[in-house]
N, C-alpha and C positions, 0 to 999 in steps of 0.2 A: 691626545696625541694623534695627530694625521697619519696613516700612513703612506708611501707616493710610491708609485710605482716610474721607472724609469725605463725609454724605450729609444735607447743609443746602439747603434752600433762601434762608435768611435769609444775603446776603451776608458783611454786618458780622459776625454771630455767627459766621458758617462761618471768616472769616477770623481771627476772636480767639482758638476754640478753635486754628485752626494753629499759632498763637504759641507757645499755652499747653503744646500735645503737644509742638514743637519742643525747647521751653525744657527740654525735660526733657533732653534728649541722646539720649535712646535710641531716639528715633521721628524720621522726617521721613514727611513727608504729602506721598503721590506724587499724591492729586488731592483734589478738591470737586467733588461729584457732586450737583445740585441738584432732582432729581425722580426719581423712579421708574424711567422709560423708560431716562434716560442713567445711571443707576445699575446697572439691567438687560444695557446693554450694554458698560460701561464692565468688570464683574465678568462679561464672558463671554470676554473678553480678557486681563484680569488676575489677581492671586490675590494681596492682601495680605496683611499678616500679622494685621492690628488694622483694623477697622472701628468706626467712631462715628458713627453713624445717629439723627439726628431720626426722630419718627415720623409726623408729621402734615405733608406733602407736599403741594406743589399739584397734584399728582394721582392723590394717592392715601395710604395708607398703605406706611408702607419695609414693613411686614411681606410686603406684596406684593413685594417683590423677593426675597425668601428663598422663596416660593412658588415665584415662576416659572425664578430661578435655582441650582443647587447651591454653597451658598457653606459651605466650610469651616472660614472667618477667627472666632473671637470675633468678638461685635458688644455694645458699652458706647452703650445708647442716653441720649439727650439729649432731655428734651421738657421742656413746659412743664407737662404732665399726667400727674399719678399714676393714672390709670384704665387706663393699656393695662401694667402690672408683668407681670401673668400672662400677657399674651400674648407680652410681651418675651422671659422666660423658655423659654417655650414654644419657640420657635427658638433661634440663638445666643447668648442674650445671656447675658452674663456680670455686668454691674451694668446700672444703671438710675441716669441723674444728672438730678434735675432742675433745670430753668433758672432764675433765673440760675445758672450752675455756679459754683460755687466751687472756687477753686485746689488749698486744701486736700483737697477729696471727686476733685478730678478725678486730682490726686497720689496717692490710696488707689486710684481705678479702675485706674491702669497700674502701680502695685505687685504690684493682686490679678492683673492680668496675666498680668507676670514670675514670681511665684509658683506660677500654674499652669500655665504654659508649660514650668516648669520640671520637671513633674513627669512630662509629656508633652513626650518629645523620640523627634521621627522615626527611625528607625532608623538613616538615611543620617547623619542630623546627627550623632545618637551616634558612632556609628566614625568621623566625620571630626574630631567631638571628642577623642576616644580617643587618635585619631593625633595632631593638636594638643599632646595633653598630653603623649605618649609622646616626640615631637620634642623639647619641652622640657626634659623629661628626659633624654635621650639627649644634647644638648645642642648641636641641631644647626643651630645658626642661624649665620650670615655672621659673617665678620668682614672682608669688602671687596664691593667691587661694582664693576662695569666700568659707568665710564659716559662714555658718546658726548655728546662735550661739542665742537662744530663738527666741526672734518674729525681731533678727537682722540680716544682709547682711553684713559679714567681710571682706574685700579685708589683706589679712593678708600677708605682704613679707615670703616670703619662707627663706630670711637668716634670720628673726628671732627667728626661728625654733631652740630650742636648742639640741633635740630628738623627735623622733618619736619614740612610744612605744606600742607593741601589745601584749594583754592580751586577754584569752579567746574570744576571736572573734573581739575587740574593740580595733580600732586603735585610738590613741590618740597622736594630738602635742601639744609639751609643749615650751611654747615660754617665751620670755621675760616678765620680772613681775609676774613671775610665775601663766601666765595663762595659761589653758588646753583647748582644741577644740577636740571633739570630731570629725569623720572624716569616710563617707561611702566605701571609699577607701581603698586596702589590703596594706598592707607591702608592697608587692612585687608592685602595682602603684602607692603607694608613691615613692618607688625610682627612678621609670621609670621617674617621672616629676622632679626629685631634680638636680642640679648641681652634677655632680658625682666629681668634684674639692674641690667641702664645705661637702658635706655629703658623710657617706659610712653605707651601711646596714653590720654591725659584726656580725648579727646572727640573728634567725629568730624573736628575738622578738625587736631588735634595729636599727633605721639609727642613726648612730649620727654626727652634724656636729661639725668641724672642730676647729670652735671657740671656741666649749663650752668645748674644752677636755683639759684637763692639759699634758697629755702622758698617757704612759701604760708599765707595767711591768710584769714580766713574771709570768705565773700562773701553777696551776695542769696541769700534762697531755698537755704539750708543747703549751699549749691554753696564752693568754696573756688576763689582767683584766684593764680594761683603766679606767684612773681617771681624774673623771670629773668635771671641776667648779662651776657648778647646783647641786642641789640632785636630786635622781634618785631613785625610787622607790625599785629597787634593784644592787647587783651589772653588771654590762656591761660585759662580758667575750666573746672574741674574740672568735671564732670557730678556733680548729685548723686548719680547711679546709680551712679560712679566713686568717690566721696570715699571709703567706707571701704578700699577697694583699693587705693585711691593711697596712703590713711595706712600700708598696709603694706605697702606697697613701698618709701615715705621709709624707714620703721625697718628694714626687712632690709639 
């Protein structure tokens, strides 16, 4: 998961494009940064991975925050004016969208992204990838889990597992008999232990396995909504960053 830093001062706009980067699945927006200054300090404390900067500031230009601050992130600016392109470029920027944005151009911004993010991968990430992949190969993921369920010790199989489901910080699996296990584990090392064969994480708040799914049909915005045998708290919708990977994981 990306995280994007945002640097609006137009409230309403600031909060639409959050919609917009969420909807995608592959981003969530860990702030909205409304001028300069708290932009300045906000990126002297943190380090995103994706920034989406207005340029035109009530005090100032953002270009001035890449002066005064060492910022390494991509930056996809958003203005209402095409006169500042070459100065965009000039620092990080990656595209240039102008306002109003549209869905479609903002959908090519975070594609051209992932595209080149992909071709630039840190050293550390690589061999943690490596290893990721090697594991999977190797073929070394769980098939139970001990879980502390009141004053009890669970050995729970892992294919009983219907979903894994993350809400506000609390991962939870829902197994057979429609019982729930709470779980101090992320989304993201729950799937690292799962059969990637039975289960697949479709977004950041679902793994689901394999069993529990009826198929899936196509949804808003080129995303696909899979229907499930169990109830589910809410509906499952694939990311569109996910769909062609999920399509081939249903066929394997």
């Amino acid at each position: 998961m990306t995280t994007v830093l945002i640097i609006e001062d137009e409230v309403k706009t600031a909060r639409q494009l959050a919609r917009l980067i969420e909807d995608d699945g592959d981003f969530t927006v860990s702030a909205i940064m409304p001028s300069v200054k708290e932009a300045c300090e906000w990126l002297l404390q943190h380090t995103p991975g994706l920034i989406f900067s207005d340029i035109q500031l009530a005090d100032g230009l953002s270009f001035e925050i890449f002066r005064r601050v060492p910022v390494k992130a991509p930056v996809i600016f958003c203005t209402a004016y095409d006169q500042y392109a070459i100065n965009a470029f000039e620092t990080n920027g990656i595209d240039y969208l102008l306002k109003p944005i549209e869905i479609e151009k903002l959908q090519k911004s975070l594609q051209k992204f992932r595209d080149m993010k992909s071709l630039f991968i840190p050293e550390a990430d690589y061999a943690e990838r490596m290893g990721n992949t090697l594991a999977k190969i190797g073929g070394s993921h769980k098939t139970s889990l001990l879980i502390h369920h009141r004053e009890r010790i669970i050995p729970l199989k892992l294919e009983d597992v219907h979903y894994v489901h993350a809400e506000a910080g609390i991962v939870t699996l829902h197994v057979q008999g429609g019982m729930r296990y709470h779980v101090s584990y992320t989304l993201e090392e729950m799937e690292g232990m799962m059969n990637p064969q039975l289960f697949f994480k479709v977004n950041r708040q679902f793994i689901i396995n394999r069993k529990a799914m009826d198929g899936a049909e196509h949804y808003f915005s080129r995303r696909l909504l899979v229907s499930m045998n169990v109830k589910t708290p809410c509906d499952i919708i694939v990311s569109k960053a996910r769909v062609q990977a999920f399509l081939v994981w249903m066929e394997s």
